[in-house]
N, C-alpha and C positions, 0 to 999 in steps of 0.2 A: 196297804202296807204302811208302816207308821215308820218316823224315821228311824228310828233305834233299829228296829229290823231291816231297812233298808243300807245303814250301814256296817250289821252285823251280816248279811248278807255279800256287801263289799267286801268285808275283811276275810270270808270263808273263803270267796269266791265260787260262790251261789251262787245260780242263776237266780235272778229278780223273779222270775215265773212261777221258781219254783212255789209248791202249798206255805203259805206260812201258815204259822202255829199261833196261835190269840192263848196266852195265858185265860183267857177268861172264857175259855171256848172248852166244850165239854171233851173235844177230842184230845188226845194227850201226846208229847212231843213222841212219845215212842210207837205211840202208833200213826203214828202220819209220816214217821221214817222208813219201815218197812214199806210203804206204797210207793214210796220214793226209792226206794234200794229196788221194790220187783218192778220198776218204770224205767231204772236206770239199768238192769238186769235183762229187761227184756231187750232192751234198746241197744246193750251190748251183745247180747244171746246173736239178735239180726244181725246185730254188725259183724259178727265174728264168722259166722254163719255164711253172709254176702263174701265175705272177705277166702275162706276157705272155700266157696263156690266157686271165685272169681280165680284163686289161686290154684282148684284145679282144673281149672278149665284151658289155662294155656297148657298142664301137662297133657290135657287131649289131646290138641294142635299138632302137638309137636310131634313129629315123625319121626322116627328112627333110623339113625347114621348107618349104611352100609359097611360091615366093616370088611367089604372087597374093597382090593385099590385101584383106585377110580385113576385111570389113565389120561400120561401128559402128552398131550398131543407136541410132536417138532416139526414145523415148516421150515421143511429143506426145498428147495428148487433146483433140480437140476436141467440145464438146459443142454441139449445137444443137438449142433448145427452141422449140417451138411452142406455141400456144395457140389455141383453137378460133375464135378473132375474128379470127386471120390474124396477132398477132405473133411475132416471133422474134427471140432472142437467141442469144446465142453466149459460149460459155465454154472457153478453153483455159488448160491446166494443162504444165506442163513441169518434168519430174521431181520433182512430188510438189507444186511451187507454184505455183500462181493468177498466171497470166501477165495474164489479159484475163477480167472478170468482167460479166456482164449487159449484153453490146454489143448493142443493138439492129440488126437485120439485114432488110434488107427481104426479101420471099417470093419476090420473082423474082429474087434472088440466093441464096435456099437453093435453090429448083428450078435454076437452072442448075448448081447445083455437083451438086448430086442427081443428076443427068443428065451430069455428066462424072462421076461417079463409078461409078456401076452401073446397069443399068433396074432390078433390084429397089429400090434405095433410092430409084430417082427412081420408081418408080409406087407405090409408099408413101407418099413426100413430097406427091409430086402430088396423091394422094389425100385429104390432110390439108388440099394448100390449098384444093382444090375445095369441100371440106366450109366450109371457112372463106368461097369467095367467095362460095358461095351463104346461108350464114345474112347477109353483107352486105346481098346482093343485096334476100332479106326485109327486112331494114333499113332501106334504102335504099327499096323501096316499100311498106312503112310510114311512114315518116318522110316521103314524097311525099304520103302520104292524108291523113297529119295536117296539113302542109303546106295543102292543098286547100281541107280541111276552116276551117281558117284565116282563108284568103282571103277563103271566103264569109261565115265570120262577119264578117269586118272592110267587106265589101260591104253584106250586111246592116245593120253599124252606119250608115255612110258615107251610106245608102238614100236 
């Protein structure tokens, strides 16, 4: 390449590679440009080509959005404690903080929820309270005998 073409080349912004043309060369500037237009034609053809291959190929990928709605789960806790005397408390927590702490809850409203909840948890529960109404039960006729016991002493005083 001679320098005149090398800097008409620069000014184009030509690639240096590209065919130059020799005035004195029997090929002529017009025909050595279409070989250069179907090189630069082809070269965009593939590109364009890769380019729309590559562009639909994520539309393959990609999967298609349900449009059911996709459920939010809530983590509630609730806690319900017993005690062998028969009481019960209730503790719920909602996402990690103390909603309701030490509610007092009576036993015939943890059995019925027991019981709408599952027979295993209500014949568990159940079982807990029964344990609970009978040490009462003891209670209660202890607490009669003392009671009794009572009476006659104050009978006796009264005499």
């Amino acid at each position: 390449m001679t320098e005149e073409q090398t800097t008409a080349a620069e000014a184009t912004g030509t690639d240096s590679t590209a065919v130059a043309t020799d005035p004195t060369s029997p090929e002529t500037p017009a025909a050595a440009a279409p070989a250069a237009t179907d090189a630069s034609s082809e070269a965009s053809t593939e590109a364009s080509s890769g380019a729309s291959a590559g562009a639909e190929a994520p539309k393959k990928r990609q999967t298609r959005k349900s449009s059911a709605k996709k459920t939010r789960t809530v983590e509630l806790t609730l806690t319900v404690t017993g005690t062998a005397d028969g009481e019960w408390q209730a503790e719920l927590m909602h996402q990690g903080k103390r909603v309701v702490q030490a509610l007092p809850v009576a036993a015939a409203a943890v059995s019925k929820a027991a019981a709408e909840l599952n027979p295993e948890i209500f014949e568990t529960i159940e079982g807990v309270i029964n344990e609970a109404r009978q040490q009462h039960e003891a209670k209660l006729a202890e607490l009669e005998a003392e009671v009794e016991r009572v009476r006659k002493a104050l009978a006796e005083l009264e005499g």
